[in-house]
N, C-alpha and C positions, 0 to 999 in steps of 0.2 A: 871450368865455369860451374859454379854451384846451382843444382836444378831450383825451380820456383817451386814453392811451397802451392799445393792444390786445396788445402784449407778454404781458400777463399774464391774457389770457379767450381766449386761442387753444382750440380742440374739445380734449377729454383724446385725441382719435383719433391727433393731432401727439406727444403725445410717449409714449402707449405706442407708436406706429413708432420713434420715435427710439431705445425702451428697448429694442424688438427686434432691433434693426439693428445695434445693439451703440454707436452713437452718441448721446451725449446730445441733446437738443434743444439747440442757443444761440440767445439775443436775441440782435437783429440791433443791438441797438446793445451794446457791452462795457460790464461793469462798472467806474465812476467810480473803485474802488480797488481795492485787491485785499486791501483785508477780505471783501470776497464770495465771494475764490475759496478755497476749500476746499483744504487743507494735502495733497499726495499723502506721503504720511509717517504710516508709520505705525510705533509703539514696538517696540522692539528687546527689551524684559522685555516686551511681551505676544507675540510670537513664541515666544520661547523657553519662556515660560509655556505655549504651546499645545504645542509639543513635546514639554516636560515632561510634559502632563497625558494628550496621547495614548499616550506610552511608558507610562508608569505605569497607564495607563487600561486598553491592552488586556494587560497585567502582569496584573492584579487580573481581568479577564474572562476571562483561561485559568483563572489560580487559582481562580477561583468555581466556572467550569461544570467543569472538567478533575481539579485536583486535590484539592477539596472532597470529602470522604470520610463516608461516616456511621460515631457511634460503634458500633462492635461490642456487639452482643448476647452474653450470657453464655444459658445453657441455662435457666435460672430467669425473665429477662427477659425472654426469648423463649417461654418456655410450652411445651406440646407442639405448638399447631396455630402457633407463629411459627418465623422464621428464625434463628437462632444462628452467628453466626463464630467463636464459641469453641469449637463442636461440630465445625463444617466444619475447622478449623486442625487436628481431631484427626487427619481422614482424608488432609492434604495431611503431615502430619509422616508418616504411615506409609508413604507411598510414596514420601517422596523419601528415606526411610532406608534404601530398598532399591536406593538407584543408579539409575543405569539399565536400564531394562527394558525393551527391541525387542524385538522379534516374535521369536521362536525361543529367546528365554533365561529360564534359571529363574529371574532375579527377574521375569519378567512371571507365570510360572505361580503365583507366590507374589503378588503382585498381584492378581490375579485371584479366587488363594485369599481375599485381605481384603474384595476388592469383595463379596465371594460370600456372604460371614459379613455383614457389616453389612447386606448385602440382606434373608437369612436373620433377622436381627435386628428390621429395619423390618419384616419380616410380622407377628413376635411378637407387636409390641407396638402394630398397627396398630387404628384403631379396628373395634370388634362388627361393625359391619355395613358393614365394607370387606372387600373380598377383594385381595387381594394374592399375586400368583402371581410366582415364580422359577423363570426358566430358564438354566440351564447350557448354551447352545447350542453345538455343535460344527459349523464350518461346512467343507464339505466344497469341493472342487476348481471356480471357476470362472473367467470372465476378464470383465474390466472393458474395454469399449469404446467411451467417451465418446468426441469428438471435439472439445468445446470446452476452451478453456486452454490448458495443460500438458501435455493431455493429447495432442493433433493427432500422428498417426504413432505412437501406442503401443498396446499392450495389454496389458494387467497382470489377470495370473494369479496365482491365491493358491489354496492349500491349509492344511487342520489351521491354521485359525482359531478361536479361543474366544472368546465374550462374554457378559457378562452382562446378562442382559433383565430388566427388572423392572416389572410390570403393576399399575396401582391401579386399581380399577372399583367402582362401588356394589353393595353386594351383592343390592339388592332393583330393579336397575334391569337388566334383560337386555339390552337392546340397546345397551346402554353398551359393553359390549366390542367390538360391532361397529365405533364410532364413535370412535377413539381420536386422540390428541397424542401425537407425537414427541418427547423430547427425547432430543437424544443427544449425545454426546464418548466421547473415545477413553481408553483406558486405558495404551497403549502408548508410548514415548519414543524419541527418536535416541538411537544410540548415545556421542553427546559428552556426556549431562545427566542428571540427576536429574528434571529437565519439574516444578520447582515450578509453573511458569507454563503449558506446554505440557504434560500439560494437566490435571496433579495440582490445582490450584486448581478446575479444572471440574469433573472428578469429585467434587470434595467436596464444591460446591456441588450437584451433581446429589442426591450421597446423603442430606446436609441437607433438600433441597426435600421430597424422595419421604420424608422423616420425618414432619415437617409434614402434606405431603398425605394420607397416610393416615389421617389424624384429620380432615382436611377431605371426604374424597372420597363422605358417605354419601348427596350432594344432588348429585355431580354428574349429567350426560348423557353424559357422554363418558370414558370409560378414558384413564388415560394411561400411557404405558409411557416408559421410561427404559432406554435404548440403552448399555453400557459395552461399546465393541468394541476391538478390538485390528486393528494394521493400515491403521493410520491415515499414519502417518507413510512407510506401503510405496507409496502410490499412493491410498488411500482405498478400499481392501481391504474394511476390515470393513464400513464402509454398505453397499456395493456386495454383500456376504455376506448381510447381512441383508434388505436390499427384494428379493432376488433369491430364498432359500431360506426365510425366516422365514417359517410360518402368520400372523405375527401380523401381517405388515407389510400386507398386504390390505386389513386394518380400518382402515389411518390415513388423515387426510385433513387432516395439517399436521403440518410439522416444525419444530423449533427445535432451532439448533446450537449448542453452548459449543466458541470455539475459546478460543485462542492466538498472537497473534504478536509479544509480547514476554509482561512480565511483573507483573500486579499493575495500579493505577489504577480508573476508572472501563471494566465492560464494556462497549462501545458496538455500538448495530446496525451493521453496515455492510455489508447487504445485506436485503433485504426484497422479499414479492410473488414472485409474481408479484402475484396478487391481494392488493388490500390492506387485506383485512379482519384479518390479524393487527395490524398494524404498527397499524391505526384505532384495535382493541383495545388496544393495548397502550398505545398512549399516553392514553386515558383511565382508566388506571389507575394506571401506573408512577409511584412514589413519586420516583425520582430519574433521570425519562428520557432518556439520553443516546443519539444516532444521526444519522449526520450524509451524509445523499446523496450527498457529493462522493466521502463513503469509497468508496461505490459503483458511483459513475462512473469511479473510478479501478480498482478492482480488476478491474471487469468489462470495463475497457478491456484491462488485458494488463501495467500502466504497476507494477503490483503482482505480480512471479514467484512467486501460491503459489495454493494451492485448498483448499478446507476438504470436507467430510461433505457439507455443503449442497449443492453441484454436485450431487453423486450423486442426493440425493433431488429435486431440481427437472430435469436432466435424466433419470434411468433413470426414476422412479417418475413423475415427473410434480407433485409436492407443491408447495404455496405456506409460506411461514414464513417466520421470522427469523433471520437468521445472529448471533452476537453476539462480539468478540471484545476480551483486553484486548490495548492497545498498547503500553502505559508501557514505558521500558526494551527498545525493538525490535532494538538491537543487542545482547542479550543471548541473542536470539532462535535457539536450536538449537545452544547455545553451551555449556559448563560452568558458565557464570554463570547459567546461566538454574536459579536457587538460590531456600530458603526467606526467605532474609534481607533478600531485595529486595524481597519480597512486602507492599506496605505494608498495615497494618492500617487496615482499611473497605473494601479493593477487594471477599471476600466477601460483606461485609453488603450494599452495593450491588445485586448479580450476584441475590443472594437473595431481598434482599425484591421488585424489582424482578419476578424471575419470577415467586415465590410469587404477587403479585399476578396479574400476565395469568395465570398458568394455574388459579388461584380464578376468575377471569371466565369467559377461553372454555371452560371442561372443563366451567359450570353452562347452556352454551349450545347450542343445537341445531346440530347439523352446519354446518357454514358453507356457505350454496347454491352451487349449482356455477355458472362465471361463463356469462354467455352466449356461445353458440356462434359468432354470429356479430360482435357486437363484441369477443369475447376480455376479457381484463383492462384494467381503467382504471390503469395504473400509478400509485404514489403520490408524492407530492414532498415528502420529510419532513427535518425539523432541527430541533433543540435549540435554546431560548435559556436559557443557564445551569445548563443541567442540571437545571431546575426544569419547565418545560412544552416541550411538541414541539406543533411546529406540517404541518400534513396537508395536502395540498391534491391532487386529483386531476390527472392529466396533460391532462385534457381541458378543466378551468377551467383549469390554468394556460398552455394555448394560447391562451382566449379572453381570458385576462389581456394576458399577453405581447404576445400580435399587437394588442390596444387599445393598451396603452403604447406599442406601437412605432409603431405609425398617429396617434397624438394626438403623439408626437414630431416625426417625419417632416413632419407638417402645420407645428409651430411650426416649425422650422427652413426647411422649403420657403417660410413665409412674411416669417418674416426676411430669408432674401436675395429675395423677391419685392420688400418693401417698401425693403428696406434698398440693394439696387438692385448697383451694380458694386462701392460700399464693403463692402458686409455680404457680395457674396461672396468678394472677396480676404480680408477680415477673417478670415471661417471658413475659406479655404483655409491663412492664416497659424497660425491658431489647431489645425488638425487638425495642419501642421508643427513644432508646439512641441510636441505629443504625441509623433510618431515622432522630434524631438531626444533628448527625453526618456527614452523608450524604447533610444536606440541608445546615447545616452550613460549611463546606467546598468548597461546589460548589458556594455558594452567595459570599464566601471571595476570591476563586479564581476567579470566571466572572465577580465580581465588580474589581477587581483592573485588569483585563484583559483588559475590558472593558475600563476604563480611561485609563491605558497606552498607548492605542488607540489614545488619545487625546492632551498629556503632553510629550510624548516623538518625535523625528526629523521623525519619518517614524510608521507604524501601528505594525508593528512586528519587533521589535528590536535587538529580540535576532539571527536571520537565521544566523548570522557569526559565533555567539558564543553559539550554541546551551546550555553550562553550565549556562549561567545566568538566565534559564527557573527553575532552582533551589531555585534561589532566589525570584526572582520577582512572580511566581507562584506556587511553592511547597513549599516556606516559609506561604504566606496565607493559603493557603491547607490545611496545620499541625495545624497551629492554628485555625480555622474554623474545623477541624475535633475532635481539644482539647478542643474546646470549649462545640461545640454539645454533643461530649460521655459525659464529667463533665455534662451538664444539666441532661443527662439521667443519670449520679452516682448521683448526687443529690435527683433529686426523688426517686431513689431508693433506697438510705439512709435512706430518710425522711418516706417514706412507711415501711422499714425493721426496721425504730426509734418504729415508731407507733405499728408494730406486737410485737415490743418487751416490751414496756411501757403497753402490755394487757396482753401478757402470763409471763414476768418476773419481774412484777413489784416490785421483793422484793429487786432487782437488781438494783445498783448504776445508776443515767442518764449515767455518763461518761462509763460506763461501758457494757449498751445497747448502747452508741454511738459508741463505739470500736465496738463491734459484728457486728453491722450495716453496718460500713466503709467495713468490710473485707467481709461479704455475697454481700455487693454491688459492690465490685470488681472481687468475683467469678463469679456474674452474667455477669458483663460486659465482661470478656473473655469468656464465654460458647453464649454469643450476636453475637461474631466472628464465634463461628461455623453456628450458627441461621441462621447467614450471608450466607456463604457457603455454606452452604446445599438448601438452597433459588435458588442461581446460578446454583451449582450440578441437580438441578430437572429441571430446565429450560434448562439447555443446553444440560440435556439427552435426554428432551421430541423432541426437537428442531434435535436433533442428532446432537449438535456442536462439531466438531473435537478437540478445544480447551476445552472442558468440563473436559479435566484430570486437567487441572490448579486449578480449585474448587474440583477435589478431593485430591487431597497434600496438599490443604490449610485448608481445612476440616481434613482429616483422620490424619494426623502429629501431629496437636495442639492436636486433641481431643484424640491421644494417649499417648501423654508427658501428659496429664491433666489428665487421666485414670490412667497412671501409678504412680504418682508422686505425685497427690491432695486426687482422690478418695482413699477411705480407708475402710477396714471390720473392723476394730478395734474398741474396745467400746468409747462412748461417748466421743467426746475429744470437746477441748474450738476451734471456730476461729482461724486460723494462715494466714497469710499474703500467697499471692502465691508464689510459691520457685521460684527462680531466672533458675534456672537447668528448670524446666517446661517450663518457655519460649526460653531458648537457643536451647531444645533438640525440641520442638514443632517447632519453626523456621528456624532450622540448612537448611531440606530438604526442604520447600518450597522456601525459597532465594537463594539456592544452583541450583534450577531448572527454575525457573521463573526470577530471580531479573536483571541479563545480559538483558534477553529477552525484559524486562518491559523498560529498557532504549535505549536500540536498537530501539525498535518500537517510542520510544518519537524523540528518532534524525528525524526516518523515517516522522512521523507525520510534524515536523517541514519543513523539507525539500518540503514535498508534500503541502503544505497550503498556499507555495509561489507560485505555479499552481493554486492555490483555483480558480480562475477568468475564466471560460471556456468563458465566456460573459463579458469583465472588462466592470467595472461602475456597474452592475447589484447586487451583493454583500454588504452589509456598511462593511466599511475599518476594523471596530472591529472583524469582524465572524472569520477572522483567529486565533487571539489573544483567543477568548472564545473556540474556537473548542479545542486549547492547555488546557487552564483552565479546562475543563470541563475533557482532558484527564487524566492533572495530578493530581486533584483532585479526582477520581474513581480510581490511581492506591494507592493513599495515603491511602484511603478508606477501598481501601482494602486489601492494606498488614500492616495497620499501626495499625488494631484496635485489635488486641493480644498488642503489645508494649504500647498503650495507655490505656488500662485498669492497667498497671502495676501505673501509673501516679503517679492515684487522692489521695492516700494515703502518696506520697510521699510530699517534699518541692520543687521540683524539675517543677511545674509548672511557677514558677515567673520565672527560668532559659532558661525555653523553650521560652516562650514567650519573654522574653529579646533577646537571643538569635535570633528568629526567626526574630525580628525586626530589628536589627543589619545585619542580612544577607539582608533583602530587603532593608533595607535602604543604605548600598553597592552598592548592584547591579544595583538599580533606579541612583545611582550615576555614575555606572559605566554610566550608560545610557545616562543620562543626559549630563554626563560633555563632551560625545563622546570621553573616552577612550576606549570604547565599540559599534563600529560604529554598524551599523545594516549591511551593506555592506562590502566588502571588495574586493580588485584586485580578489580572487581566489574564494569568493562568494557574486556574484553579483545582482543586481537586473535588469529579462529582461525586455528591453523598447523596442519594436517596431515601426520601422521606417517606415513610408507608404507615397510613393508618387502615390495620385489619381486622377485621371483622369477621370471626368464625362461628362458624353455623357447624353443628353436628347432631344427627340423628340417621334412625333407620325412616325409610318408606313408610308413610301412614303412620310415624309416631311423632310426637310435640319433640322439637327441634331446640336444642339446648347454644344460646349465642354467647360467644364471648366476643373482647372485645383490647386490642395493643395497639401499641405503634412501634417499628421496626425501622432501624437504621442499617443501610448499606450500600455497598461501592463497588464499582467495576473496577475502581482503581486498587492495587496490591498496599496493603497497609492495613493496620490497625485501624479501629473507631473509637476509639478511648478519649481521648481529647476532643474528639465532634460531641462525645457523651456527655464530656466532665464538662464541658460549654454547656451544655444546652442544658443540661441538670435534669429532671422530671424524673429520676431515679432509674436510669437507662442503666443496666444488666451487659455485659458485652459477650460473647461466646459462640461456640458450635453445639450448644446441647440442643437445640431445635431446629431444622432445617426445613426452610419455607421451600413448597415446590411450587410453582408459579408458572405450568404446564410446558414453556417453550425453554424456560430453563428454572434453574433450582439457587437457594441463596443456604450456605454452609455456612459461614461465618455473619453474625450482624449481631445488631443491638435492638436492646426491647427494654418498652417498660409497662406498667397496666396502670397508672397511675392518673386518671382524670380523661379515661378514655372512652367510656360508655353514651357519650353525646356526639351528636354533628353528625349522626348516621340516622338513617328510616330504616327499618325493615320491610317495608313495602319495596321500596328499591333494589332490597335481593334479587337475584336471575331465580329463575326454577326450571328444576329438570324432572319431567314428568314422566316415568312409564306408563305409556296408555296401552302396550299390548308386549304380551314373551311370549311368542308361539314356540311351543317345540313339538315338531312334527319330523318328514325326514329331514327337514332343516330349517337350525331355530334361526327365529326373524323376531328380533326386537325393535319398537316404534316407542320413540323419543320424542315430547314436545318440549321445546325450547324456547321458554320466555324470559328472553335479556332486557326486561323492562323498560330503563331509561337509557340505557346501553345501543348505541349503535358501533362501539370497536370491542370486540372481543375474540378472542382463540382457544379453541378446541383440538385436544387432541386422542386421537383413537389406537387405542393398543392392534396392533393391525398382524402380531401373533393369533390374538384368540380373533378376528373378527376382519373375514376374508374380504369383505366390500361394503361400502354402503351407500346412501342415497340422502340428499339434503335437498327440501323444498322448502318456498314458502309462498303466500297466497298467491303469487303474479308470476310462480310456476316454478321448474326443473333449475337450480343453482349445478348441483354436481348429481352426476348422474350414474349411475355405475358401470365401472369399466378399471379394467387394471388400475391401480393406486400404489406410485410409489412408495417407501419408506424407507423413515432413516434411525437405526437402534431401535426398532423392533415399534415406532409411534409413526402416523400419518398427523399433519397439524393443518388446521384448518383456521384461517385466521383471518378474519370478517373486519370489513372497516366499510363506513357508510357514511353521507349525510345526518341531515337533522331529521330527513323524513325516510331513514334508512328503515326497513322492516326489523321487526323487534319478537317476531315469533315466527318459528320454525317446526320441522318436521324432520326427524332424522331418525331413517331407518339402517339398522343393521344386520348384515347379514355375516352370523356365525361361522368358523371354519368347521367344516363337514367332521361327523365322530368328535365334535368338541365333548372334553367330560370335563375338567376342570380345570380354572386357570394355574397357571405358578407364579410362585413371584417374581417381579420382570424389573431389571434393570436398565437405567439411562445408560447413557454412553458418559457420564461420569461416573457410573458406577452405585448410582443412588437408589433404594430399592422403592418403587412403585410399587402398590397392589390392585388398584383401581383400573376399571376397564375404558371408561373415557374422563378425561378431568374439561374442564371448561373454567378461561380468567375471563374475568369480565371485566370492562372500562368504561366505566359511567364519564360523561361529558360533561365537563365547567364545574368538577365538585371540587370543595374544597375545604376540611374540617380547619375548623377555628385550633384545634388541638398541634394543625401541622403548620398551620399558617403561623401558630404564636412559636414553633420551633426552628422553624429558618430563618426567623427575624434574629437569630439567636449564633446563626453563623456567616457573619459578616464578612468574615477574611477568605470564608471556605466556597468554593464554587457547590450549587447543587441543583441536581433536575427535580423537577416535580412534575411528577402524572400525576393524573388526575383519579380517578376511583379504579380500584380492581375488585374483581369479585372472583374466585375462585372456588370452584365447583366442581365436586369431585363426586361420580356415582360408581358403584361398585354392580355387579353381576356377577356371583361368585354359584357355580352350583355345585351342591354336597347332597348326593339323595335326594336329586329332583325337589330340594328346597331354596329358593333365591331370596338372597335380603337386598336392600339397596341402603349403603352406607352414605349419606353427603358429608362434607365437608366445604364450609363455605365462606370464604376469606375476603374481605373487602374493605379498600380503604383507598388513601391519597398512596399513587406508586409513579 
């Protein structure tokens, strides 16, 4: 009897190593034909097909969770205790009929006046046994000195601020009033806008809800008051007024903020906690929850230049809450554009019912307990899937998550190359270098053609009207830069897994160790993606990034569709292609949770990059273009490299790359030919109009004025064409650089040509030295008269000049005491009423052994010599000279401030002799 062949009863132990090792198991004798061996080829329409379905897939997963709106409620619909957007659209038409309204001008006091009467109104007709109180509050002189953000090296003083306070409390419940909810937004706007978005849509929604609530409020436990401050847009003025002087603010024990920073959509959290029993709240109720971590990890990183209300109440007061704000349309953002028209219909019904709900819950719930003292807050880890449910996890499961995942990771891989031996570790070391191809090859093809389209198309960033063509012109290269890099890394790993095979199976056909080869080289490249993942997973656990769940669904998913679906106990079997099902069922839930988010934040990015210029000219015009490049090649990165290991096996490489060329060679078209403006009427680019007015002389000598107008832009680009529009003989260049004390302008346009009218010189600020004692230490006294000025900033070289003191008649504004700084400047930055004080007192106090100053540079590198500079901003001015220039560009978006004055005094000492140099700059800014 012939024995049985043991080929096929080896232990299952044999070939799950072999499955680990990343090598199949082979019999030791070859297959008789090569019908046995399995085809490495895979279809070129089921590639393309998966392509198709991803693009399209995560298409419809922004649309669902992002731009899915509810229908608006009418007033009837809505009842008296529901939300109405037909009521809310009432209070957003009346304030942006009134322009713009900053801090100091009468269409804010007329504002104010509306807010004041609909408040007035909601008492009216509040329910019997609610009480409903309105305050008129006037807040009187004080200064804000946070130290995180924006805020590092300032202090911001306000005066004659007004807001309106609105209180809903149960009438038979007294300790209600004690125990109140926040909600607050600002009433007040930049001087470039109307603030449909910023933050007229908030306020309407606020006056809606507090409609509502007052027919709800006769069951609550808790009061809730509703914050309309002004002063917002100055520094975060009016919060800071309010938790500082308001009786009521004592009582509260959580805040919620309505921002802005674009216009219209869905409003999304994007800040939350500390403690996180709102956010808990709010997601077991919110009808349409949208809040997304990452918003958070980014803004609170720095990586976002703005700060809302919510700072205020979480650092001054100490408060926990929710920040919430809309994004849509972010280049719009503190712009003229920022209009009713944009405002799509359902963003308030959203914002509405969404609150209505959480503040029905927590206002019927007892105080929220205070956290414990000695473990503090368990931070939350929150995100949306489709704007339908949020999902909550605490900071301290998801440690004991994370670090499981990464320890049961680390085990399978430590045991791979234990078992898998000197093959399985070259193989993973092959396999982590088709990563970093991948990686480097993607980012040089997306910041090379970033980079030139810098240079070959009408403006630096082309795409800000049409955010989709960042698809083509930059996610086209991306794909192919990242198809390129992984094939290198299949390639060597081919060529390595050719050569293990030509030593241990040599009895075996070449073509036949080449097939084996292809398919171990594409198993490796998809287990390269978890490698990936699991990389980010460790870092952003160590880091404690709130976004850290994103690397775990993009990790745990693939590498259990690959677990269930690849790995195998089953005796020795040949190479098989990877199933098609392993990557649907591995991908389904991470693009189902992330892929909306991933293009949401790209709008976002784009929008914010047309701000990129804190300092225009200081920037090259390309860093916008690469900073995109660089984004959308790391998201390609990293959701694409499961999809592109499917590839290298297939025909379907000549298809992609055909294809991808075709898409950018479109979209460079659309560019070029300007069927694809980079601008447009509703997104525009802001130009800055400034007429200045320079004053120069020493102390106690006759003061020699001149007199320009200066063109310039936060946005990266030329002004040559706003120039050659507007004509008046505008000069364009860097040979003069305006320093404008909070920041400096390197690149603009100037002309002198019909400029010496539509200014006073009585209206100049004056900086007065009344006293330079130098004793054992010198103390300089400064009077400060900002004439018709009540917004102006000051900044103090805080090198030479260790403290100082700011008063003025109705007493102590700052007082001295430690003063931060930021690049070597403290800035003090004043915003007031109509009846703001307008003369001051500021003393300085020298650093000890001062002998003489040096020259001192910004933190862009721009050399200062001046020891304090002061801008000033005259209210409601407006030369005829700037008004006949913006009529002039019609197509172009652009802000207008109103008067600056810049004011520059020097103390310079050489042989106990002091001169005092001004320099004094004022105009439309």
């Amino acid at each position: 009897m012939r024995k049985r062949s043991q080929s096929h009863s080896e232990p299952s132990h044999s070939s799950l190593r072999g499955e680990i090792s990343g090598v199949s198991r082979i019999d030791k004798d070859p297959p008789k034909s090569n019908d046995n061996v399995v085809s490495p080829k895979r279809s070129t329409y089921l590639i393309l097909a998966l392509f198709v379905l991803v693009i399209n897939g995560s298409w419809a997963v922004h649309h669902y969770q992002f731009e899915s709106l509810p229908e608006p409620l009418t007033a009837k619909q809505a009842g008296k205790r529901g939300f109405s957007e037909e009521e809310a659209m009432k209070h957003v038409k009346a304030l942006v009929e009134l322009g713009p309204h900053p801090v100091g001008s009468d269409a804010l006091d007329v504002a104010l006046q509306y807010v004041l009467a609909a408040a007035e109104n909601i008492k009216k007709m509040a329910h019997w046994e609610v009480d409903v109180d309105v305050d008129f509050f006037h807040a009187s002189s004080g200064a804000n000195r946070m130290i995180g953000g924006l805020f590092k090296g300032k202090t911001l003083v306000y005066s004659d601020l007004k807001h309106i306070v609105l209180r809903i409390s149960p009438k038979y419940a007294s300790d209600a009033v004690e125990n109140a909810i926040l909600v607050s937004s600002h009433i007040d706007t930049v001087f470039s806008t109307e603030g449909a978005g910023d933050c007229s849509s908030c306020v309407a929604v606020m006056l809606e809800l507090a409609r509502g609530i007052s027919h709800w409020a006769h069951g609550f436990k808790n009061s809730i008051i509703f914050l309309f401050n002004t002063g917002e847009e100055e520094g975060l003025d009016g919060a800071h007024s309010f938790i500082t002087q308001h009786p009521w603010s004592s009582t509260i024990h959580m805040a919620i903020d309505l921002e802005a920073m674009g216009i219209g959509g869905k409003s999304s959290i994007f800040q939350a906690g500390p403690d996180p029993w709102a956010i808990e709240n709010f997601a077991m109720v919110a009808k349409y929850p949208s809040g997304q971590i990452i918003a958070q990890d980014l803004f609170s990183s720095g990586a976002i230049k703005s700060a809302t209300d919510f700072q205020v109440y979480k650092e001054v007061a100490g408060l926990s809450g929710l920040d919430f704000a809309y994004v849509d349309n972010s280049a719009v953002y503190h712009t003229k554009n920022d209009k009713l028209k944009l405002l799509k219909s359902g963003s308030l019904q959203h914002l509405g019912e969404n609150m209505l709900a959480f503040l029905l819950r927590v206002a019927a719930k007892s105080k929220a307990k205070e956290a414990d003292e000695k473990s503090g807050y368990d931070n939350a880890i929150y995100f949306d899937i489709l704007g339908k449910y949020m999902i909550i996890y605490h900071q301290r499961f998801a440690n004991m998550l994370y670090n499981s995942v990464i320890m049961q990771s680390l085990m399978i891989w430590v045991t791979s190359v234990l078992i898998g031996g000197y093959t399985a570790a070259i193989s993973l070391a092959l396999s982590f270098l088709s990563i970093l191809l991948m990686w480097i090859c993607s980012l040089t093809f997306s910041v090379l053609v970033a980079f030139i389209l810098s240079f070959v198309s009408s403006w630096p960033m082309p795409f800000v009207s049409s955010p989709w063509l960042v698809l083509g012109l930059l996610g086209a290269p991306a794909l192919l830069g990242a198809l390129t890099g992984q094939h290198l890394g299949y390639l060597a790993l081919k060529t390595y897994l050719s050569h293990i095979f030509a030593q241990k199976k040599a009895n075996l056909s070449p073509v036949i160790r080449s097939d084996w080869a292809k398919l171990d080289a594409e198993r490796w490249l998809y287990k390269a993606g978890l490698l990936q993942w699991l990389v980010l997973l460790i870092v952003g656990n160590y880091y404690h990034v709130g976004s850290s769940y994103l690397a775990l669904v993009w990790l745990v998913s693939p590498a259990f569709a690959y677990g269930l679906l690849e790995a195998t106990l089953s005796p020795a079997r040949l190479p098989k292609p990877l199933k098609t099902i392993t990557l649907l069922m591995g991908l389904s839930t991470p693009f189902l949770i992330s892929a909306g988010m991933f293009i949401r934040l790209a709008g976002t990015v784009i929008g914010t990059v047309v701000r990129l210029e804190r300092n225009p000219g200081s920037a090259p015009e390309w860093i916008g273009n690469v900073i995109i490049g660089v984004y959308v090649a790391a998201i390609i990165c990293l959701t694409s490299v499961y999809l592109l290991s499917y590839v290298h096996i297939s025909g379907a490489k000549t298809s992609i790359v055909l294809g991808s060329c075709i898409l950018f060679g479109l979209s460079l078209a659309a560019v070029l030919s300007g069927i694809a403006p980079p601008f447009t009427e509703d997104t525009s680019r802001a130009v800055n109009v400034v007429h200045v007015v320079n004053t120069t002389g020493r102390h106690g000598e006759k003061q020699a004025t001149s007199s320009y107008v200066s063109l310039f832009s936060l946005t990266p680009g030329k002004l040559t064409k706003e120039a050659e529009q507007i004509g008046e003989g505008f000069v364009c260049g860097r040979e003069g650089v305006l320093d404008f004390v909070t920041f400096t302008v390197k690149y603009s346009c100037w002309t002198h040509d019909n400029v010496e009218t539509g200014w006073n010189k009585f209206d100049i600020p004056t900086l007065h030295v009344a006293s330079d004692v130098k004793e054992d230490e010198r103390v300089t006294k400064v009077i400060i008269d900002t004439k018709i000025s009540t917004r102006w900033t000051l900044a103090i070289n805080t090198e030479e000049i260790e403290d100082f003191r700011l008063k003025e008649d109705s007493g102590e504004l700052i007082p001295l005491d430690d003063k931060s700084s930021a690049d070597g400047w403290h800035i003090i930055q004043f915003a007031g009423g109509k009846n703001a004080p307008t003369k001051f007192k500021l003393t300085l106090f020298w650093v000890k052994n001062y002998t003489q100053p040096a020259r001192r540079k910004d933190g862009e590198g721009f050399l200062r010599s001046f020891l304090i500079g002061l801008r000033d901003v005259a209210n409601a001015m407006l030369t005829e000279q700037v008004d006949s220039m913006t009529v002039k560009l019609p197509q172009l978006g652009f802000q207008i401030y109103k008067s600056t004055t810049r004011y520059k005094i020097d103390l310079l000492s050489s042989s106990f002799q002091d001169y005092i140099d001004c320099h004094i700059y004022k105009g439309i800014f």
